[in-house]
ZADO-610255 format. One record per residue (C-alpha): residue number from 1; x, y, z. Coordinates in nm, 2 decimals, decimal comma, padded with zeros to 4 digits. Layout:
N
(NUM (X Y Z)) ...
***
This chain:
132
(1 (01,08 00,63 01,63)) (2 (00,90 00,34 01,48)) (3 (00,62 00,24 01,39)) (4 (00,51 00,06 01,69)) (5 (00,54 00,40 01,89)) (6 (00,38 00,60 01,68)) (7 (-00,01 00,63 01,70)) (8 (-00,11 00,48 01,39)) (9 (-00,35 00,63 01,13)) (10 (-00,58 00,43 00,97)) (11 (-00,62 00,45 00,61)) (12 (-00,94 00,48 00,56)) (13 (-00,94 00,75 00,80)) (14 (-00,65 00,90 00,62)) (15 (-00,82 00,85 00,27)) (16 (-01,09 01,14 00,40)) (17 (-00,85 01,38 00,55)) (18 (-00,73 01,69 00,36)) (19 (-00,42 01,91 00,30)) (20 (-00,51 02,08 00,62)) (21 (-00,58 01,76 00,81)) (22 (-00,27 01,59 00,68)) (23 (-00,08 01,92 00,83)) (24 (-00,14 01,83 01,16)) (25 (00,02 01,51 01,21)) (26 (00,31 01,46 01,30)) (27 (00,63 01,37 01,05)) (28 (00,65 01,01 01,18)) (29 (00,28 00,95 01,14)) (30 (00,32 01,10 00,77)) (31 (00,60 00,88 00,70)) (32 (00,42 00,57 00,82)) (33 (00,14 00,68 00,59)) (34 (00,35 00,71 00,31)) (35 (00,52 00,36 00,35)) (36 (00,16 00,19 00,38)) (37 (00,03 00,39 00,05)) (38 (00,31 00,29 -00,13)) (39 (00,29 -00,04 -00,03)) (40 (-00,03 -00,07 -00,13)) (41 (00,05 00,11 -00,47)) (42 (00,28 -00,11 -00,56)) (43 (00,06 -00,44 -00,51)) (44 (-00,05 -00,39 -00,84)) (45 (00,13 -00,09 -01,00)) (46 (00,50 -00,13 -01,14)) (47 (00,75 00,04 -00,92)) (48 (00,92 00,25 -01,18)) (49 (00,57 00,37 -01,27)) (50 (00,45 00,49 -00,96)) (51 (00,82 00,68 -00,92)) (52 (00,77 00,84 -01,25)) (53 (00,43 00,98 -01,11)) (54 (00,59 01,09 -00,78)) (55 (00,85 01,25 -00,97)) (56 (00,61 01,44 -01,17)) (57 (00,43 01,58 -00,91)) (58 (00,74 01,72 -00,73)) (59 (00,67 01,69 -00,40)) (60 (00,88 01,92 -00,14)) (61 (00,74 01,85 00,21)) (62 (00,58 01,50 00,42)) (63 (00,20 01,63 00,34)) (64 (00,28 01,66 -00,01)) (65 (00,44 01,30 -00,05)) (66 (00,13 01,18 00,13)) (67 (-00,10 01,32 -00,13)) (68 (00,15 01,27 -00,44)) (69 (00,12 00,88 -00,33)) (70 (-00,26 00,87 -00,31)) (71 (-00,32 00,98 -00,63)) (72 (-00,12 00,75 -00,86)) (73 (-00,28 00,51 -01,11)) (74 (-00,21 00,26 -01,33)) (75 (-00,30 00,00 -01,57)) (76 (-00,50 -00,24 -01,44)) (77 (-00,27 -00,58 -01,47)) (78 (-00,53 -00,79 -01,49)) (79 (-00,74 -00,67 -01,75)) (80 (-00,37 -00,45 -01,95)) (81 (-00,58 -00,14 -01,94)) (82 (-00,93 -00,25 -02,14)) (83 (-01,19 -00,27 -01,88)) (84 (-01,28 -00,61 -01,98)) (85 (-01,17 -00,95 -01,86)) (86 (-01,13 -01,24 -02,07)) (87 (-01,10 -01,58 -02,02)) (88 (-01,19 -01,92 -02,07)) (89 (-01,12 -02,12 -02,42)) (90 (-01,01 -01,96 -02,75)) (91 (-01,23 -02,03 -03,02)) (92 (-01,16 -01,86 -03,34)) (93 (-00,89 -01,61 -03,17)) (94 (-01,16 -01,51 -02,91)) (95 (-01,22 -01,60 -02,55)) (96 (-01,55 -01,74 -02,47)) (97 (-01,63 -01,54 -02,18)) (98 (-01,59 -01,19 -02,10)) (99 (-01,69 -00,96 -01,79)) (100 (-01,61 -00,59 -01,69)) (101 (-01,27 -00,65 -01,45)) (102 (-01,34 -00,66 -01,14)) (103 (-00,99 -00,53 -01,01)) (104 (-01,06 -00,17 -01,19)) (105 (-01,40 -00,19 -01,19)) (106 (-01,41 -00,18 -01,56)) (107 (-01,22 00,17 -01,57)) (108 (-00,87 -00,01 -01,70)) (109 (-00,73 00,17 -01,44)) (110 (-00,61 00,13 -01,05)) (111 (-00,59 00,33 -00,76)) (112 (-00,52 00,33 -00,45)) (113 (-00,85 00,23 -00,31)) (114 (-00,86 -00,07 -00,57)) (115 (-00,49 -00,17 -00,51)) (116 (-00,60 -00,21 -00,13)) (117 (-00,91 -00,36 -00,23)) (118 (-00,74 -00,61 -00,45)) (119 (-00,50 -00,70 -00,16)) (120 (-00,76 -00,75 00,14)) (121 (-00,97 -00,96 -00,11)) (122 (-00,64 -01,16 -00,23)) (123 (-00,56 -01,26 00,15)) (124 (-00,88 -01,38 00,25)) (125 (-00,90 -01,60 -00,10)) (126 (-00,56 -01,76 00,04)) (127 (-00,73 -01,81 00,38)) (128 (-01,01 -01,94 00,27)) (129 (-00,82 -02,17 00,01)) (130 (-00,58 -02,30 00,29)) (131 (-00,92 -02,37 00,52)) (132 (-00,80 -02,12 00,72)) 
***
């Protein structure tokens, strides 16, 4: 079945369902959930680092993978983990400005709710940039 047949879950409906909510859907509609986490996991996490967290958590059936997937995290890319942005000049082995990262929210680390965040905000920066 693809993807077009199957009724498609939102993610941000699928962000507030549980274990038991998960359950009930059927195996196509979990797979399609997976491949859209992990897409978004990957927009700004390393590929062999979100597998080493998926292998960790060991997951045996669809529900499982579907939660494993939303709860990986990385470093941020943007900020290597700090928190902090820099950038601007170096004067005296410092950059002259700093702010808290705005792809982490200062944490150092992402998520998938920041991945997806970063993403939607990345392709309306393009759109806007090309006048679109």
């Amino acid at each position: 079945m693809t993807t077009a047949t199957v009724n498609m879950v939102r993610l941000a409906d699928a962000d507030c369902m549980g274990e038991a909510e998960l359950s009930e859907l059927s195996i196509d509609q979990l797979r399609c959930l997976y491949r859209r986490y992990r897409k978004c996991a990957l927009y700004l996490i390393d590929a062999k680092e979100v597998d080493a967290q998926l292998a960790r958590f060991n997951p045996k059936s669809p529900v499982e993978w579907v939660m494993a997937i939303r709860s990986v995290r990385g470093d941020c890319p943007r900020c290597r983990g700090e928190g902090i942005y820099y950038w601007g000049a170096c004067v005296n082995g410092k950059m002259t400005h700093s702010a808290p990262c705005a792809r982490c929210n200062g944490t150092g680390r992402v998520g998938n709710d920041d991945c997806r965040r970063a993403y939607v905000y990345d392709n309306f920066a393009i759109a806007r940039a090309l006048g679109f």
